[in-house]
Backbone bond lengths (Angstrom), bond angles and torsions (degrees), N, CA, C in turn:
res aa  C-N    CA-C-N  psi(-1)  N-CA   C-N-CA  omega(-1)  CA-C   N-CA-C  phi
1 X - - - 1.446 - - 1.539 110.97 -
2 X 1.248 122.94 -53.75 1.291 126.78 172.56 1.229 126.69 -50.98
3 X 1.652 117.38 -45.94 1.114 124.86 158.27 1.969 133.10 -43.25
4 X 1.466 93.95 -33.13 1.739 107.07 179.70 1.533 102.14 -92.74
5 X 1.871 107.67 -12.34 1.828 94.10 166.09 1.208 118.50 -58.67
6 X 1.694 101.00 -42.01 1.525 116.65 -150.73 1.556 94.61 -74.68
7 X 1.074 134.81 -54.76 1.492 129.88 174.64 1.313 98.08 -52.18
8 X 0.926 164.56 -35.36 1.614 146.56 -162.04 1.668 103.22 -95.48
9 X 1.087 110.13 -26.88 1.486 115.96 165.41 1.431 122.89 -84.07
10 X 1.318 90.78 7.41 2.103 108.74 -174.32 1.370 106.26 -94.93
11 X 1.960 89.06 -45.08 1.765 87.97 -170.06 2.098 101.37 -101.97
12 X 1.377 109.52 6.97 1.589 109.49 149.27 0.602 115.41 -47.21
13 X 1.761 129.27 -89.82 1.591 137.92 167.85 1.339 114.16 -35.70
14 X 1.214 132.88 -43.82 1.969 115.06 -173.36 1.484 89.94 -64.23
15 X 1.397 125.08 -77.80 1.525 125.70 170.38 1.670 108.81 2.38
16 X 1.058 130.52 -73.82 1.573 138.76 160.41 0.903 122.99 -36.96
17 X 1.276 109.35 -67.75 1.635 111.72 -166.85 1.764 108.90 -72.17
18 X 1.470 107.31 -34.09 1.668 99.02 166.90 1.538 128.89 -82.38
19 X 1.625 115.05 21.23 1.321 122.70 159.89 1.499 114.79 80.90
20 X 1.510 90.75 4.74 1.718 93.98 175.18 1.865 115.69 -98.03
21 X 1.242 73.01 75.72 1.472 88.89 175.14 1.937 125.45 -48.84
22 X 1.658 100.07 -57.96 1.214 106.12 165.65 1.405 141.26 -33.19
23 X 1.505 95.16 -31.30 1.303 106.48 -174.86 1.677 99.48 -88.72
24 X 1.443 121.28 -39.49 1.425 116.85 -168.43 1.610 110.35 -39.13
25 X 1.059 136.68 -22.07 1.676 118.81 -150.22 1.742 91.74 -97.61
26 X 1.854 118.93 -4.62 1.404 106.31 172.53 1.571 112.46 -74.74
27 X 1.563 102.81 -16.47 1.902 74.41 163.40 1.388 140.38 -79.33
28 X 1.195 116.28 1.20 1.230 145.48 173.88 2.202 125.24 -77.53
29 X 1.150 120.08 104.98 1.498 115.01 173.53 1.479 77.79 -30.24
30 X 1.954 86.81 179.07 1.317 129.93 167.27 1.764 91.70 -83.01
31 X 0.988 109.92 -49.13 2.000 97.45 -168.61 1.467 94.83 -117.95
32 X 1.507 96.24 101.20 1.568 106.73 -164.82 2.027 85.20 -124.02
33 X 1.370 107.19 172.70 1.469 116.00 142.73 1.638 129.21 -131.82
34 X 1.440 111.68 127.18 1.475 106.86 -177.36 1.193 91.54 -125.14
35 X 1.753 120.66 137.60 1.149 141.02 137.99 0.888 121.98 -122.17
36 X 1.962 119.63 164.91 1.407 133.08 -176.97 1.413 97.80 -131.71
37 X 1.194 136.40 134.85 1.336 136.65 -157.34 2.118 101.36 -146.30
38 X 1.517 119.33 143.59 1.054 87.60 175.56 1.644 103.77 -98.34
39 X 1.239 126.93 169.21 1.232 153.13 177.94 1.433 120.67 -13.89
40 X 2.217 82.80 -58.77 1.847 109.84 179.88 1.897 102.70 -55.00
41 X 1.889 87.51 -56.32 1.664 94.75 -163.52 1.577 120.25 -54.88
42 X 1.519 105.78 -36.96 1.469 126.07 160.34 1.615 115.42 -45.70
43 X 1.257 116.25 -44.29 2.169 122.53 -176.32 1.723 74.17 -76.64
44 X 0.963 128.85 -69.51 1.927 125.47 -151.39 1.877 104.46 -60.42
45 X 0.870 126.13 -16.67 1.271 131.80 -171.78 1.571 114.83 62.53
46 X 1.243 99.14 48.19 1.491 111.82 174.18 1.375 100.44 -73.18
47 X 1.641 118.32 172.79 1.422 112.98 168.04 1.491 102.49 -131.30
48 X 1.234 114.66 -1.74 1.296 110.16 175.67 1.469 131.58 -86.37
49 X 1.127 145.61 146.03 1.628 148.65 -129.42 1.500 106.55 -155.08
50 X 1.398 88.39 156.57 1.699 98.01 178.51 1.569 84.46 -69.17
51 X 1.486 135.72 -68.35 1.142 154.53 -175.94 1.160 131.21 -66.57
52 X 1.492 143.10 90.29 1.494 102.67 -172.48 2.317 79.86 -142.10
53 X 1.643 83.34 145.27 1.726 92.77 -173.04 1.585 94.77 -143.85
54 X 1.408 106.31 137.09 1.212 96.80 -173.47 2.052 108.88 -133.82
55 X 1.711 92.98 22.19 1.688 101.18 174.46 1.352 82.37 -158.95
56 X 1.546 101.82 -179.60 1.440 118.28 -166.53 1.568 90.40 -98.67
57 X 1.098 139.55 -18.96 1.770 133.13 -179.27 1.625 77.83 -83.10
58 X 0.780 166.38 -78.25 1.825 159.26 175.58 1.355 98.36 -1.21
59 X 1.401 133.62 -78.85 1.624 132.58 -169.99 1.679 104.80 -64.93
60 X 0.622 87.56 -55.49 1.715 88.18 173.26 1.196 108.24 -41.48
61 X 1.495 142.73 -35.17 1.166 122.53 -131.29 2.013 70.38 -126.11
62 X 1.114 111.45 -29.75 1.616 117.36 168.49 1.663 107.16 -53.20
63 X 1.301 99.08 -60.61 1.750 93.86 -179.02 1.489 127.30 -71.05
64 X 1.262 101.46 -10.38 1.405 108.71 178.92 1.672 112.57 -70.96
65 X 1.596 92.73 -42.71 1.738 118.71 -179.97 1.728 90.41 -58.79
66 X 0.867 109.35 -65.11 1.887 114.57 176.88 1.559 105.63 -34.56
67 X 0.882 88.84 -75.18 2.035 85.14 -175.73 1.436 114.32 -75.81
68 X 0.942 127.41 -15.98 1.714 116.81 -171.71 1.853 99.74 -113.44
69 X 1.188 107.02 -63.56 1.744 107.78 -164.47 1.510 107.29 -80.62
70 X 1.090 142.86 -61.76 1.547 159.36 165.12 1.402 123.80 -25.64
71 X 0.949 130.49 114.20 1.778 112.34 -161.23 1.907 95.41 -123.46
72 X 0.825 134.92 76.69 1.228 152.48 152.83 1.684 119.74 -38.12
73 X 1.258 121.72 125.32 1.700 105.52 148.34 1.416 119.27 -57.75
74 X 1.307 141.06 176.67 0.599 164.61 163.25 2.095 126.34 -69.53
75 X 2.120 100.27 96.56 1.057 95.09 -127.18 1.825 84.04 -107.25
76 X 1.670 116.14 164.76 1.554 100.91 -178.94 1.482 91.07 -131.54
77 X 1.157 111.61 149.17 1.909 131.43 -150.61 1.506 97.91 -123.32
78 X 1.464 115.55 150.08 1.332 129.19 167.90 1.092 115.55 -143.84
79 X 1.448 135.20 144.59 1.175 158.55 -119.47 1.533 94.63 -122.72
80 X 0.818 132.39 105.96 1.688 119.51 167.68 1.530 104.79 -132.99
81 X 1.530 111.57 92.96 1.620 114.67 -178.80 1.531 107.33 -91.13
82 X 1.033 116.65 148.01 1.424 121.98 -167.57 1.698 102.12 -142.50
83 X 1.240 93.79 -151.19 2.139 107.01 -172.23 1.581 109.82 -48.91
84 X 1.371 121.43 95.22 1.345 108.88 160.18 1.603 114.75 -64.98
85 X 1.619 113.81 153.06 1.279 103.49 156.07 1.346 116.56 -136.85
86 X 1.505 133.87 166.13 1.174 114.39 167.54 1.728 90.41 -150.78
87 X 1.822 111.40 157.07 0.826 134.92 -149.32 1.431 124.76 -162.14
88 X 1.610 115.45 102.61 1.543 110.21 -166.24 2.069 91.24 -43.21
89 X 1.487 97.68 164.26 1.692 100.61 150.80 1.632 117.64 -176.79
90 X 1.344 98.91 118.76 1.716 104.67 -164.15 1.712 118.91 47.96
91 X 2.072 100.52 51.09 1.125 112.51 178.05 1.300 133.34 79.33
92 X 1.850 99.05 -12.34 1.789 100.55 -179.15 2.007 95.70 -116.54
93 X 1.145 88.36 172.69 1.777 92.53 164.33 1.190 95.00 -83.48
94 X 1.566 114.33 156.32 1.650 154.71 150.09 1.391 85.26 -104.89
95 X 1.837 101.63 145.60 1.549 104.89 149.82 1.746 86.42 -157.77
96 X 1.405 101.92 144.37 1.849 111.28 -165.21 2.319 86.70 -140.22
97 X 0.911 86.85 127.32 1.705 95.09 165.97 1.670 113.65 -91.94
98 X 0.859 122.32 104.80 1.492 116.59 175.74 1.681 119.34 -86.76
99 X 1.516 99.20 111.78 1.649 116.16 172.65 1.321 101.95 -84.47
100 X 1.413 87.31 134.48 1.873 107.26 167.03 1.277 121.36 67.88
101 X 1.306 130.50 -168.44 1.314 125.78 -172.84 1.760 119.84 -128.54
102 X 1.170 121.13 118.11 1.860 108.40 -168.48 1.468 100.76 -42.93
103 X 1.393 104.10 149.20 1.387 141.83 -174.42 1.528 117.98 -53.43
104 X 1.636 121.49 -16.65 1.112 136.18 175.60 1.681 93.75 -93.12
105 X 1.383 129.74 -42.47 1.787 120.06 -162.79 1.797 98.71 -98.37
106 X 1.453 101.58 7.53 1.797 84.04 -171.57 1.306 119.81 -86.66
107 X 1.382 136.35 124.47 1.461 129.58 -161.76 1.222 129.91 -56.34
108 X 0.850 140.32 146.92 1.859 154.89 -157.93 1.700 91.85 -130.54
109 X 2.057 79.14 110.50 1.533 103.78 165.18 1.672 116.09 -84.19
């Protein structure tokens, strides 16, 4: 099982990193949740996010905003995969990838 995370989290990141955005939101159910939260708001128990999608027509409608409405410089991305987990729950799998490290264990340069 772990092993078929790590490949699906292989071809997550290529998905990204080769700019095919469109395609990213098929790894995702239809009634999925994605958020991006910063660090601070995350220690405060905020719930609100730079990001927050809570179906797969949600990212879609995010990447669309990305390429069509949003006018960005020109931005370069890095991959930092960390703790997969997965977890029976109310009979189905959960599986959540955890980026980075909470705000109390993250190292001080």
């Amino acid at each position: 099982m772990l092993f078929r995370l790590a490949a699906l989290n292989s071809d997550y990141a290529a998905c990204i990193d080769a700019d095919r955005l469109e395609d990213w939101p098929d790894f995702f159910l239809d009634d999925c949740l994605y958020k991006i939260t910063t660090a601070d708001n995350h220690r405060r128990g905020y719930t609100a996010g730079v990001i927050y999608a809570d179906s797969r027509a949600m990212l879609r409608d995010r990447v669309a905003a990305l390429r069509e409405a949003n006018i960005y410089e020109r931005h370069a991305y890095r991959q930092k995969n960390h703790a997969q987990k997965a977890r029976a729950k109310d009979g189905s799998w959960s599986w959540e990838i955890v980026h980075g490290q909470p705000a109390d264990r993250a190292p001080r340069w």
